[in-house]
C-alpha positions as CSV (number, residue, x, y, z in Angstrom):
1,X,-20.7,12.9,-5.7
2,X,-21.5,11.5,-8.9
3,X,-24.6,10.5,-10.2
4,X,-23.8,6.3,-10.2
5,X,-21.4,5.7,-7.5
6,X,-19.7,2.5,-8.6
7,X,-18.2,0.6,-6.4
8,X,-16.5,-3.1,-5.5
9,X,-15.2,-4.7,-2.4
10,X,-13.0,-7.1,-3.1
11,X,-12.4,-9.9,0.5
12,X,-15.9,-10.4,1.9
13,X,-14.7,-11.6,5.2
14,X,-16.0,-10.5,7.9
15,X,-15.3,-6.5,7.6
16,X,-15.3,-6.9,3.9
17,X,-19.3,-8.4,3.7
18,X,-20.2,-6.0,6.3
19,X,-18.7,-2.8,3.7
20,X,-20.7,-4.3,1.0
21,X,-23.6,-4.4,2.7
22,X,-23.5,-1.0,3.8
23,X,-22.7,0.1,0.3
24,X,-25.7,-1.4,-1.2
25,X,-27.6,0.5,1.6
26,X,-26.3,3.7,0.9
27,X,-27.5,2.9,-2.7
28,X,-24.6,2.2,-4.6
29,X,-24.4,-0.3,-7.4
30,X,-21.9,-3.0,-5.7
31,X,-19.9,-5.4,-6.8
32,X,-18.8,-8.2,-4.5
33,X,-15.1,-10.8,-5.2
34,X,-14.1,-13.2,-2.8
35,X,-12.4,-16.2,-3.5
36,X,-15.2,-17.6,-1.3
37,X,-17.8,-18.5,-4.1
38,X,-20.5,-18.9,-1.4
39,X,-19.6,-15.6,0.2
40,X,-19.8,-14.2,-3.4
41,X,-23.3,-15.8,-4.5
42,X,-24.5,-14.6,-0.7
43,X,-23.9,-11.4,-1.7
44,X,-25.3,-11.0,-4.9
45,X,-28.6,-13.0,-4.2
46,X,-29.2,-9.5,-0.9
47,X,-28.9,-7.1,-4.3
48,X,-25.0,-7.1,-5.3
49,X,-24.1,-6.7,-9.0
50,X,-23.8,-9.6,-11.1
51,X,-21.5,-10.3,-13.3
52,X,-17.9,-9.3,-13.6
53,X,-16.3,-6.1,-12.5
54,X,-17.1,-3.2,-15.1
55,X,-14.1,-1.0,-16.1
56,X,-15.7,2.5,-15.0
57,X,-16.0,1.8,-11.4
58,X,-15.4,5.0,-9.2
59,X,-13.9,3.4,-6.3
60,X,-12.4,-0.4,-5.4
61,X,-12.2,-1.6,-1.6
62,X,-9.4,-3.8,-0.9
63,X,-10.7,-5.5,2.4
64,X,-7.9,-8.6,2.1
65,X,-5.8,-10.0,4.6
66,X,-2.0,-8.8,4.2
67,X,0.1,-6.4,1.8
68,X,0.7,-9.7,-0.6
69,X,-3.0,-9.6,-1.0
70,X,-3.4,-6.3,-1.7
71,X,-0.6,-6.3,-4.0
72,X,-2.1,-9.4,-5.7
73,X,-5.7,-8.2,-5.9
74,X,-4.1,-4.9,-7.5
75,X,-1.0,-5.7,-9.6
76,X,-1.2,-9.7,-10.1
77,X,-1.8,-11.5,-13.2
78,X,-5.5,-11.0,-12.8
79,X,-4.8,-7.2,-10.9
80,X,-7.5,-4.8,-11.1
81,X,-5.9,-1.0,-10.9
82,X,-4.9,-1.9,-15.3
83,X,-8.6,-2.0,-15.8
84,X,-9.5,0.8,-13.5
85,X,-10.3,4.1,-15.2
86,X,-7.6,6.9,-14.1
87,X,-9.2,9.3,-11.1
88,X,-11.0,5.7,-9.7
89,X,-9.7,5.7,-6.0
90,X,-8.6,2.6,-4.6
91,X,-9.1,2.3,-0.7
92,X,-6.6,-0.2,0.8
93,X,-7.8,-1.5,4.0
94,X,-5.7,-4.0,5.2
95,X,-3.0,-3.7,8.1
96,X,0.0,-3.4,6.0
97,X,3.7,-1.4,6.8
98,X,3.0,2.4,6.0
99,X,6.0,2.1,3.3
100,X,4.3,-0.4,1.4
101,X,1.3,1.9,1.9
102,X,3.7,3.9,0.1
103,X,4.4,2.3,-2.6
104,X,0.9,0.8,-3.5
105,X,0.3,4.9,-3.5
106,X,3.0,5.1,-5.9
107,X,2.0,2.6,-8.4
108,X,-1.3,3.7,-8.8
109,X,-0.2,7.4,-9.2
110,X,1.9,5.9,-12.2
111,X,-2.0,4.6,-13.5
112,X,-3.4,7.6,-13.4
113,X,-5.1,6.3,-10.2
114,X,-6.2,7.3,-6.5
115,X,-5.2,5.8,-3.6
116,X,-6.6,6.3,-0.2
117,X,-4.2,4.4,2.8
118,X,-7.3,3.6,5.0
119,X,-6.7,0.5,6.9
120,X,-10.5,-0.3,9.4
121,X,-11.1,-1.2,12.9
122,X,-15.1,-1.5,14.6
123,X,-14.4,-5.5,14.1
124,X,-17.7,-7.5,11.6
125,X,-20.6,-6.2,13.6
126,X,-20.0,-2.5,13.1
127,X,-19.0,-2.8,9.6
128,X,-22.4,-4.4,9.4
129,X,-23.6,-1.3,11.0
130,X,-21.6,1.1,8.5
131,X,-20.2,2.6,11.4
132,X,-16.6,1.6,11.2
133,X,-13.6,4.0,12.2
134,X,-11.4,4.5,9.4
135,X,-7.7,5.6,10.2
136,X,-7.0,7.3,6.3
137,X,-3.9,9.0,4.6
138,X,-3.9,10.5,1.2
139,X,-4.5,13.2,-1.5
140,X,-7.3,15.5,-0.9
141,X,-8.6,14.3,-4.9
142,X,-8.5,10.5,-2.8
143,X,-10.6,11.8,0.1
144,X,-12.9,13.5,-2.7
145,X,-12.8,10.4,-4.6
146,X,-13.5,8.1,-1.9
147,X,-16.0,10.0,0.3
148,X,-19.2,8.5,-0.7
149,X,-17.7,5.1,-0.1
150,X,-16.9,6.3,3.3
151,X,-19.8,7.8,3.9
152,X,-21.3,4.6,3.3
153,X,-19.5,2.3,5.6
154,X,-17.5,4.4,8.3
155,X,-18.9,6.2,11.7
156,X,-15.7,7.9,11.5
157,X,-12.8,8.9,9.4
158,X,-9.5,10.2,10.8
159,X,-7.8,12.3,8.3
160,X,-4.3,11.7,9.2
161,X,-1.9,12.8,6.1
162,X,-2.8,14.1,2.5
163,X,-0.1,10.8,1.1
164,X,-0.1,7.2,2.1
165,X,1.8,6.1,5.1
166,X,-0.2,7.9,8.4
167,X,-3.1,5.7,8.1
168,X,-1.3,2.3,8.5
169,X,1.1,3.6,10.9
170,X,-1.8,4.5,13.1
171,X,-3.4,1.4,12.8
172,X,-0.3,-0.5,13.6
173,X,-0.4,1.3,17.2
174,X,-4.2,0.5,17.1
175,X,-3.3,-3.3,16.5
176,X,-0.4,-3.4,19.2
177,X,-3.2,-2.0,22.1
178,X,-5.8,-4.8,20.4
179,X,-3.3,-7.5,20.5
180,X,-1.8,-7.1,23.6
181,X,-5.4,-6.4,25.7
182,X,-6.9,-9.2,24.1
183,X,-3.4,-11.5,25.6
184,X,-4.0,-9.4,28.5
185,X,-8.1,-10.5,29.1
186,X,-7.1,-14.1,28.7
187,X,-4.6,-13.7,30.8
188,X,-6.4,-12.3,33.5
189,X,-9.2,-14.0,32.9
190,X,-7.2,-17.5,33.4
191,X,-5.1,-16.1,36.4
192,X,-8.5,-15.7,38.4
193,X,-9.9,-19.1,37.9
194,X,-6.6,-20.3,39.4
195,X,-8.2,-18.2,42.5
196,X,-11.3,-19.6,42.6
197,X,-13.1,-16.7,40.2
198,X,-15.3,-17.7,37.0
199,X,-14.9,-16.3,33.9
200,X,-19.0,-15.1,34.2
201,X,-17.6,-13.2,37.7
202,X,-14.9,-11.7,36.4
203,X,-16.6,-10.4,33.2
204,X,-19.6,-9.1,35.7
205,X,-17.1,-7.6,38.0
206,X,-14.0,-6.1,36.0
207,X,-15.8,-4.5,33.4
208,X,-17.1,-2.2,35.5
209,X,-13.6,-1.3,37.1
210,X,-10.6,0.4,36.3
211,X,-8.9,-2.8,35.0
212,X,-11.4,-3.1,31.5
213,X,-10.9,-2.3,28.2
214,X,-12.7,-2.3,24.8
215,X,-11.4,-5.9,23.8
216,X,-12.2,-7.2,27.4
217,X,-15.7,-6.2,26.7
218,X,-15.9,-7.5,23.9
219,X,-14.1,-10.6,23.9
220,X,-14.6,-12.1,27.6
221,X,-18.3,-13.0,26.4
222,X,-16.9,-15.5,23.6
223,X,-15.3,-17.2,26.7
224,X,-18.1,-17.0,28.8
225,X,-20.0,-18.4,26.0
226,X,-17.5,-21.4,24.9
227,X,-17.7,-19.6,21.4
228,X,-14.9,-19.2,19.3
229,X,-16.7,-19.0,15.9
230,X,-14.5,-16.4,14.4
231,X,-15.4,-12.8,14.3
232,X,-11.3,-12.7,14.1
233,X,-8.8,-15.3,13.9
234,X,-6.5,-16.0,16.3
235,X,-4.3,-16.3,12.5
236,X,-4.7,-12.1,12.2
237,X,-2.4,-11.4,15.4
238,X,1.1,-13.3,14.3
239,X,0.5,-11.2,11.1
240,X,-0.4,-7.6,12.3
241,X,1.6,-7.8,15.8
242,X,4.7,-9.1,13.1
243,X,4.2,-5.9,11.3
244,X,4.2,-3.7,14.6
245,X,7.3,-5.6,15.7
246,X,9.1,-4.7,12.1
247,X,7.7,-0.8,12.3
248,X,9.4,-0.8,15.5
249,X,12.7,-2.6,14.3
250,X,12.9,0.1,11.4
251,X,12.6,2.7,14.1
252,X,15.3,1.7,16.7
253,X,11.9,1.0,19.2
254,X,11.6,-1.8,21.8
255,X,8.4,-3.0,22.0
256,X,8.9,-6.3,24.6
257,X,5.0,-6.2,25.4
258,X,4.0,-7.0,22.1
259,X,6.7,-9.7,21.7
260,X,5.3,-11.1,24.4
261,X,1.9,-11.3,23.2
262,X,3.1,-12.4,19.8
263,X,4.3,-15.4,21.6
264,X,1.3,-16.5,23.0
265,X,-0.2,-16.2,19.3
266,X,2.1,-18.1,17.9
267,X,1.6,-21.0,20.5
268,X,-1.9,-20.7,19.8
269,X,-1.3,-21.4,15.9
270,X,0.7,-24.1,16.6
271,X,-2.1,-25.7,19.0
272,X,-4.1,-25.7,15.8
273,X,-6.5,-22.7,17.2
274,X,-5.5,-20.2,14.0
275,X,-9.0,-20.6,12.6
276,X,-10.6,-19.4,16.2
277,X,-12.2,-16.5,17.7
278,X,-9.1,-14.7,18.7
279,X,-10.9,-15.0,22.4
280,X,-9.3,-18.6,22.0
281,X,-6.0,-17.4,23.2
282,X,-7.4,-18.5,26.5
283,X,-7.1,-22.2,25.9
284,X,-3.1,-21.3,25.7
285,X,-3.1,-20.3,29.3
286,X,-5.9,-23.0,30.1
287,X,-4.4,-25.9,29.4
288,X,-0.7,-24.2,31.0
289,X,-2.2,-24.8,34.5
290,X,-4.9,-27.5,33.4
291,X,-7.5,-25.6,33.7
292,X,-10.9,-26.3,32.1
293,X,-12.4,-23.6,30.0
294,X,-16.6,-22.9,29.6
295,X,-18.5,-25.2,27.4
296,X,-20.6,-23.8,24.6
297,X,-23.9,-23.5,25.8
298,X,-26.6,-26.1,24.7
């Protein structure tokens, strides 16, 4: 590890803030971009760096939203990896196709740059925590390069593949269980109010039966609650289940469960409820049968 471990996160969303926090904790002079001034004042006035990014930082987080993001934040008019100094290791975290994955790796090899395929999963509150899991791919030098980063913001790192591509292709099977269970918990959540059960019931009663899952547990209370304050957009799933969808297409692979959750996304974005808690997929199936969801609590 070096001596001044450098480092920027660049997208302080929700996962994003929560890296850069633990970053600063772990004691590492942090830089913090968002197009979000507020987010970026937020973060420098709890000890971020001011000022713009210097040109001998050891590693760049790209916590974004899509591969046109990443590719922008990288290579764009304003991109960072020309300014990065070669052997700075870029960690790419957003749920992209493992061949763009690919080439991202490729380009910054051509830069004399590192590039670590490491898309995230623990949702805000555990990368608040530092205690993220982190599916990675890369060079061993990228690991090496990257590890104090990691070390900072991750519970655990799956090494999956020493070049890009492994990383994102396990987080697209990560996003077509998370997509589909959360479609599944509203689903079944709305099926038993048809039959006389409340949301509070069935969260006291299935999660403690065969029929639960991590997203159950950890969505159902947002219904419960009548709060859809987004710890993830309903506007994430069209993306990441389209990119599971394509994977699959490229593969010859029929994935009809995920198309059918993708629907019920996409009929949530066009009720307007992209900006939502992704719990919100509820009110799709709510308002189907006219059924009348939990208030937020006073």
């Amino acid at each position: 590890m070096v001596q001044t471990y450098k480092t920027a996160v660049i997208g302080l969303g929700s996962m994003g803030y929560g890296m850069a926090q633990s970053c600063l904790r772990a004691g590492h002079p942090t830089w913090g971009i968002d197009i979000n001034a507020d987010a970026a004042s937020r973060f420098r006035a709890e000890g971020g760096q001011p000022g713009d990014l210097p040109d001998d930082l050891n590693a760049v987080a790209v916590v974004v939203l899509n591969a046109a993001q990443t590719e922008a934040v990288l290579f764009g008019a304003s991109g960072i990896a020309a300014r990065l100094a070669p052997g700075a290791v870029v960690v790419s975290c957003a749920t992209v196709a493992p061949a763009f994955a690919r080439e991202m790796e490729a380009r910054c090899a051509d830069l004399g740059l590192l590039y670590l395929d490491a898309p995230i999963s623990g949702g805000s509150a555990k990368a608040a925590l530092g205690a993220l899991s982190v599916m990675a791919a890369g060079s061993p030098d990228a690991f090496a390069a990257a590890r104090p980063l990691l070390d900072a913001c991750a519970e655990t790192v799956f090494e999956l593949g020493d070049k890009a591509g492994p990383g994102s292709a396990m987080k697209s099977v990560n996003q077509l269980l998370a997509g589909v269970h959360i479609a599944a918990m509203a689903e079944a959540m709305t099926f038993g109010m048809t039959q006389g059960i409340t949301p509070e019931k069935f969260l006291s009663v299935i999660r403690n039966c065969a029929g639960t899952s991590w997203m159950l547990e950890n969505r159902a209370p947002h219904i419960v609650d009548g709060d859809y304050s987004p710890k993830s957009q309903i506007n994430i799933w069209p993306k990441d289940l389209g990119i599971v969808l394509d994977v699959a297409k490229s593969a010859g692979f029929s994935a009809p469960i995920t198309a059918a959750a993708l629907q019920q996304y996409m009929v949530a974005v066009g009720m307007g409820l992209g900006p939502e808690d992704d719990a919100a997929i509820a009110k799709v199936y709510a308002r189907n049968v006219g059924l009348t969801l939990p208030k937020a609590k006073e």
